[in-house]
C-alpha positions in Angstrom: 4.3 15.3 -19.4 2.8 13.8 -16.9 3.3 13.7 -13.4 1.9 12.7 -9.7 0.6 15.2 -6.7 0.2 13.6 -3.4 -2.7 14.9 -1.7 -6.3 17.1 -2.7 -5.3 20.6 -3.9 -5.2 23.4 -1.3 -3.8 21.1 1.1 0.7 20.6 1.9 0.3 17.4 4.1 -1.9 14.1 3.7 -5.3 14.2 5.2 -5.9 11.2 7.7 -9.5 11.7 6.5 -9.2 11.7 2.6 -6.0 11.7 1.4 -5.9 11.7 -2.5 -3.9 11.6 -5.2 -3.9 13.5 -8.4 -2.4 13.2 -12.2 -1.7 15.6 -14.1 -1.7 14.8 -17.3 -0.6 18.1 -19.3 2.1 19.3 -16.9 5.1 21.3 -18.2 7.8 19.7 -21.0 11.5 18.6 -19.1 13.7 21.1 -20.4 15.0 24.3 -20.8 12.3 27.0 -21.6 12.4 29.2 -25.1 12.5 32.9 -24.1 13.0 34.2 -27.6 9.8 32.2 -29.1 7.2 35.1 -30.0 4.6 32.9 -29.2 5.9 32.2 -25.3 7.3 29.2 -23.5 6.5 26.2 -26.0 6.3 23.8 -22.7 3.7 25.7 -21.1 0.6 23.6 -19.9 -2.8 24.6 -18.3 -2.9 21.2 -16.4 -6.6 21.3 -16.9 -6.4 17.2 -17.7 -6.4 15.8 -14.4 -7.2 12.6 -12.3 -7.7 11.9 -8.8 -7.8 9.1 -7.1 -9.6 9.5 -3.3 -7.7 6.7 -1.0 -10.7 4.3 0.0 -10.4 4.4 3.8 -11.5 1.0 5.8 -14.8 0.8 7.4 -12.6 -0.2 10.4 -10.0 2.6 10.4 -13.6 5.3 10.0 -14.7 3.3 12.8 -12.1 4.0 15.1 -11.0 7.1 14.2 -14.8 8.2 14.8 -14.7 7.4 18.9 -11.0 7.9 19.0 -10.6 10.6 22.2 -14.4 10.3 22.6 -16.3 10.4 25.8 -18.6 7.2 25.9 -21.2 5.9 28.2 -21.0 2.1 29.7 -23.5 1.1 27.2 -22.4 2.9 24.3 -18.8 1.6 24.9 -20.1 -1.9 25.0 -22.2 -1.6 22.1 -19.4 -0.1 20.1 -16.4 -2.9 21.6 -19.1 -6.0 20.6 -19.9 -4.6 16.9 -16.0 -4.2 16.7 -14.6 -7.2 18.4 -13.0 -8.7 15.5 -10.5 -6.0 15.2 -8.9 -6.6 18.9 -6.6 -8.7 19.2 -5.5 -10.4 22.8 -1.7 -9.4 23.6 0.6 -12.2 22.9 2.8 -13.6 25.8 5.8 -11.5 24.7 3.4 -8.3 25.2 1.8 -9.4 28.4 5.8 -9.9 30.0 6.6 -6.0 28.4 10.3 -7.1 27.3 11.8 -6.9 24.3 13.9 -9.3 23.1 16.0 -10.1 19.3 12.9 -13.2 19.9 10.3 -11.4 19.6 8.5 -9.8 16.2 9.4 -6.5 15.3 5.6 -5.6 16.2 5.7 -7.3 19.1 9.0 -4.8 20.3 6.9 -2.1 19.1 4.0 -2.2 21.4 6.2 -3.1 24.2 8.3 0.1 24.3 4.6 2.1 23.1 3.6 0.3 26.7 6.3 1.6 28.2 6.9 4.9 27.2 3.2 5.4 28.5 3.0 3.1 31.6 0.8 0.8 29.7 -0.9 -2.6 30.8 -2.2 -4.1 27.7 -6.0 -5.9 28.1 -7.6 -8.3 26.6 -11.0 -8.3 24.6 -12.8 -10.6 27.8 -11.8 -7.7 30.2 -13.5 -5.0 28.1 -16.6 -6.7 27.2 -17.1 -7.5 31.1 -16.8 -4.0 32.0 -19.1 -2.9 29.2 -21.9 -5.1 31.0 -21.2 -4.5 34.5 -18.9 -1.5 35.8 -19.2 0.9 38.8 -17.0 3.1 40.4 -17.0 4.0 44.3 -15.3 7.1 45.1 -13.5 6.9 48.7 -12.1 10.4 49.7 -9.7 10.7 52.9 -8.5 13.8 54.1 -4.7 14.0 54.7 -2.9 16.5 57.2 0.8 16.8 57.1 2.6 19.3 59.8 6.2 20.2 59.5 7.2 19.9 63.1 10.2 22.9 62.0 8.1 25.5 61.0 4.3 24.0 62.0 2.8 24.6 58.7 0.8 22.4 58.0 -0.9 20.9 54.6 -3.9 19.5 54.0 -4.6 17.4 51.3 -7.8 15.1 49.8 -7.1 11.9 48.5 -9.4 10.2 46.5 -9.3 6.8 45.6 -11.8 4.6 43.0 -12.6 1.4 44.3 -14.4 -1.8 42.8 -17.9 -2.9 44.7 -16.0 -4.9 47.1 -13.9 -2.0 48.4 -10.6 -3.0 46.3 -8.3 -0.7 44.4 -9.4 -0.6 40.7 -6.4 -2.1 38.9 -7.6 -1.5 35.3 -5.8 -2.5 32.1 -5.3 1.1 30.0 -3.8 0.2 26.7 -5.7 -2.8 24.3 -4.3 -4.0 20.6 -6.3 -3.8 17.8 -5.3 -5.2 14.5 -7.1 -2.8 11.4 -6.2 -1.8 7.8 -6.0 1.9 7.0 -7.7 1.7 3.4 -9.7 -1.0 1.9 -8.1 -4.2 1.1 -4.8 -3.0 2.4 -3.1 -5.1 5.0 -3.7 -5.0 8.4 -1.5 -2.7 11.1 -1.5 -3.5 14.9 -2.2 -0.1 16.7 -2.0 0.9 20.5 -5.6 1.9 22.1 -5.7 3.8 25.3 -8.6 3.0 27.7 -9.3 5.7 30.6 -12.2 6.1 31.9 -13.6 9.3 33.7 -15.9 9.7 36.8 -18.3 12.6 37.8 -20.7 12.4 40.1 -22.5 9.3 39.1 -21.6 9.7 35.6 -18.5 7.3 34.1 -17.5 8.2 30.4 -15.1 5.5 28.7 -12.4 6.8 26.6 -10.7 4.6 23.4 -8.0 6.6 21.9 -5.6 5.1 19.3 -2.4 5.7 20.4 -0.3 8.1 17.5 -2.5 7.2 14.3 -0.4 9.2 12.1 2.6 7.4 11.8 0.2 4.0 10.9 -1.6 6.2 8.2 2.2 7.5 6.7 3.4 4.1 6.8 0.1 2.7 5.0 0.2 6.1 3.0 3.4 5.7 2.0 3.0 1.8 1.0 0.8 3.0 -1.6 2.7 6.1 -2.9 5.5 3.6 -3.5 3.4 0.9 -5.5 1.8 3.9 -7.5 5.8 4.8 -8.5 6.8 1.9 -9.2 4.0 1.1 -11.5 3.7 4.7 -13.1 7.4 5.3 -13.5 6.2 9.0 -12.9 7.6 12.0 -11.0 6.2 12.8 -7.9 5.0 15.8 -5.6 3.8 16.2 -2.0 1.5 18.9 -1.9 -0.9 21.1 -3.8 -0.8 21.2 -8.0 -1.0 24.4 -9.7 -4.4 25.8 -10.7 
């Protein structure tokens, strides 16, 4: 018999990092077991013929996933957004107005309630690439006393405020599209990317974090599981085969 595990051995869900899949090719017979044969169960298999197939992951998708949450300097950021360029894609017009509407693509909907579920302003490739070559960040602070008149406690708070070289309120985009396949040759999926960026001292650190990769990789996961059914006609298993 043979028969289809989703995923290496040892391991009960798909790895975003190598997910495989294995065949077993001497599993146990379909059917009731003999417990009166002196010799044992007749259907018993070792499942020592096996075949695994490792899921190629994009270059793109290793790409990503590498900086994803990272802490990266202006020039490393700008390095990294020039070499991958290709993959961002500029938000449409139904994006940039953040409604959705029966109109728009089911994608489209998709990033608009990701954008608003997060207070997200989507960017475009052009704003990244001029902040790669020239950023800086002046840090105002003001110091803030509030009395209540009732009971003349009073509070005293710092504000701090990050302001552009000509003294303006930074008013940054924080969420950019890109537009990637998960494994080689598959088809593209549009993903959310969350841009922050964090200042100390002198030093600014740029964070790209894809916004909830997993349910892209289950969806592209799954897309192959199905084709691999429907193609092998075999029973299949999430999780870890026998030894």
């Amino acid at each position: 018999m043979l028969c289809l595990y989703l995923c290496r051995a040892g391991q009960s869900e798909t790895d975003l990092t190598a997910p495989a899949l294995t065949c077993i090719a001497d599993y146990h017979e379909s059917g009731p077991i003999d417990v009166t044969s002196v010799e044992g169960d007749p259907t018993a298999r070792h499942c020592h013929h096996r075949a695994v197939y490792d899921f190629p992951l994009s270059e793109e998708w290793k790409a990503w996933m590498k900086v994803s949450g990272q802490g990266l300097d202006k020039d490393d950021m700008g390095e990294f957004i020039e070499a991958q360029a290709k993959d961002i894609m500029d938000p449409t017009p139904a994006v940039l107005k953040g409604e959705q509407h029966d109109n728009n693509q089911p994608w489209e909907n998709r990033l608009v309630e990701t954008a608003r579920q997060i207070e997200g302003r989507f960017g475009q490739l052009a704003q990244l690439l001029a902040m790669s070559r020239k950023f800086q960040v002046f840090e105002t602070s003001d110091l803030k006393v509030v009395t209540n008149r009732d009971t003349g406690e009073a509070e005293v708070k710092f504000l701090n405020e990050h302001k552009d070289e000509n003294g303006e309120k930074l008013n940054l985009p924080n969420l950019i599209i890109i537009a990637i396949p998960v494994f080689q040759g598959g088809a593209p999926y549009r993903m959310a990317v969350r841009f922050r960026y964090r200042k100390s001292g002198a030093s600014v650190k740029f964070i790209l974090s894809i916004y909830n990769p997993e349910k892209v990789f289950e969806a592209a996961f799954k897309e192959a599981v199905d084709q691999a059914i429907e193609e092998t006609e075999l029973p299949t298993f999430m999780g870890s085969p026998e030894n």
